[in-house]
N, C-alpha and C positions, 0 to 999 in steps of 0.2 A: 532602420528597420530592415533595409538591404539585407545585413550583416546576421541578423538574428533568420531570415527566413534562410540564408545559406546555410547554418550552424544548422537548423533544425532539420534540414533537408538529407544531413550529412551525419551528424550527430549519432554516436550510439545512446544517445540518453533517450536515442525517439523507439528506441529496439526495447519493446516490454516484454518481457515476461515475465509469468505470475502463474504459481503452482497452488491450487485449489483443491486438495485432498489428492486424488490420482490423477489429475489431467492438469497438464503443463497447456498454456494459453500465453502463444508468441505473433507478436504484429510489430510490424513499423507504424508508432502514430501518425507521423508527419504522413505516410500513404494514406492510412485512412482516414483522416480529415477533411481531403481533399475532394472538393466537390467540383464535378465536371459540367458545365453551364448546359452541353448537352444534350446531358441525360439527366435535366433538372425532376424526368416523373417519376424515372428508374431511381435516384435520387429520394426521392421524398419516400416510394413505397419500402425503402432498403432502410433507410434511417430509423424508423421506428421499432425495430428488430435489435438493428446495431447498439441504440443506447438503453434499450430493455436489458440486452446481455450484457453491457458492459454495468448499467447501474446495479444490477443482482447481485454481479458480480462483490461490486464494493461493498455489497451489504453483505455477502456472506463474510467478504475480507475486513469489515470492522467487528463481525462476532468473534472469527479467528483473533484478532487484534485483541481482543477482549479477553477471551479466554487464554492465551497467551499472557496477557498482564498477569493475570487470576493464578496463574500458574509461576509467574516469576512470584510473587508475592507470598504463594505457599512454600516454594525451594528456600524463602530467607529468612520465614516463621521455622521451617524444618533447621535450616541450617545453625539458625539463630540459639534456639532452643536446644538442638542441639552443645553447642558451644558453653552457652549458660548453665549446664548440670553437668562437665566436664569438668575436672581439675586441671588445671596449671600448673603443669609439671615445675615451674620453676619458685611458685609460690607454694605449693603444695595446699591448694584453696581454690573453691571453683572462680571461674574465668569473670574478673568485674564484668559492668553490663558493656561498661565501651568498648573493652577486650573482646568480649563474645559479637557485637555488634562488626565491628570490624572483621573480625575471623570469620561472623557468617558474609559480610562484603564478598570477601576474598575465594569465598566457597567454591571448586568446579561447579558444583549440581547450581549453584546462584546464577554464577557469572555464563554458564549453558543456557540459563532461562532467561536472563538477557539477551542476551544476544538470539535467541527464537522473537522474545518479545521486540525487540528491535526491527528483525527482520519483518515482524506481520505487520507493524507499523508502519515499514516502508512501503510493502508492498499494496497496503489500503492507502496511501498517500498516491501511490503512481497509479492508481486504479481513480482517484478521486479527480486527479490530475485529466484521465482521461475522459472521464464522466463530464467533467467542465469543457473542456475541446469539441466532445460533442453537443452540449448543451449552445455552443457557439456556431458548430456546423449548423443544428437545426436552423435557430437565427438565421442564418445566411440563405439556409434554402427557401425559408418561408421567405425572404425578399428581394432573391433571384426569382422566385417564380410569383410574386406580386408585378417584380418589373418586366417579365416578361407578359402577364395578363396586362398590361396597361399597354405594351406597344404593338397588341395584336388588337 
């Protein structure tokens, strides 16, 4: 466990950022997770702020994710369809359906909507990621300050 708390301390995987329409939103997890024993009150009144933004967050970022998919799906009906009412120059016949299927695969305007769809996926995963970390922070503070109400 040693080993895994250096990596995360260290880690650019713990460096988020995540662009939400016009505002870029940058943190080191591993900082903020970290709860200070104490400033267990500053702590508790900060934390329900912290995982409000951060969980909105991922809800806006799984509609984006969504609508992204929604949008590769249409680039490969377009592209698709496309292809299908084409002829084949080498057959002089429009393009079979596996031909057309394939060539819309292949499509820029496709393979662009992947890779956006890709991207909103990750970025709701590393947002979900962090939603979990605080849901773990809260844990902790509610029983750091359980154990500190027991020894006063």
């Amino acid at each position: 466990m040693k080993r895994i708390k250096k990596y995360a301390s260290t880690s650019s995987l713990m460096d988020v950022k995540i662009t939400y329409g016009e505002e870029t939103f940058e943190f080191n997890l591993f900082e903020e997770l970290v709860v200070n024993e104490n400033k267990i009150n500053q702590e508790i009144k900060e934390q329900p702020s912290s995982f409000a933004f951060l969980a909105m967050l991922h809800k806006k970022l799984l509609r984006v994710s969504k609508d992204k998919k929604a949008e590769m799906e249409k680039a490969y009906a377009r592209a698709y369809m496309q292809y299908k009412t084409k002829i084949d120059p080498e057959t002089q016949r429009l393009y079979p359906k596996e031909s057309a299927k394939e060539l819309a695969t292949k499509s820029p305007i496709y393979q662009q909507a992947i890779k956006k769809y890709h991207q909103a996926e990750e970025d709701w995963g590393v947002m979900d990621a962090c939603v979990r970390g605080f849901e773990q922070r809260k844990d902790l503070i509610q029983t750091l300050s359980a154990n500190i109400r027991k020894t006063n």
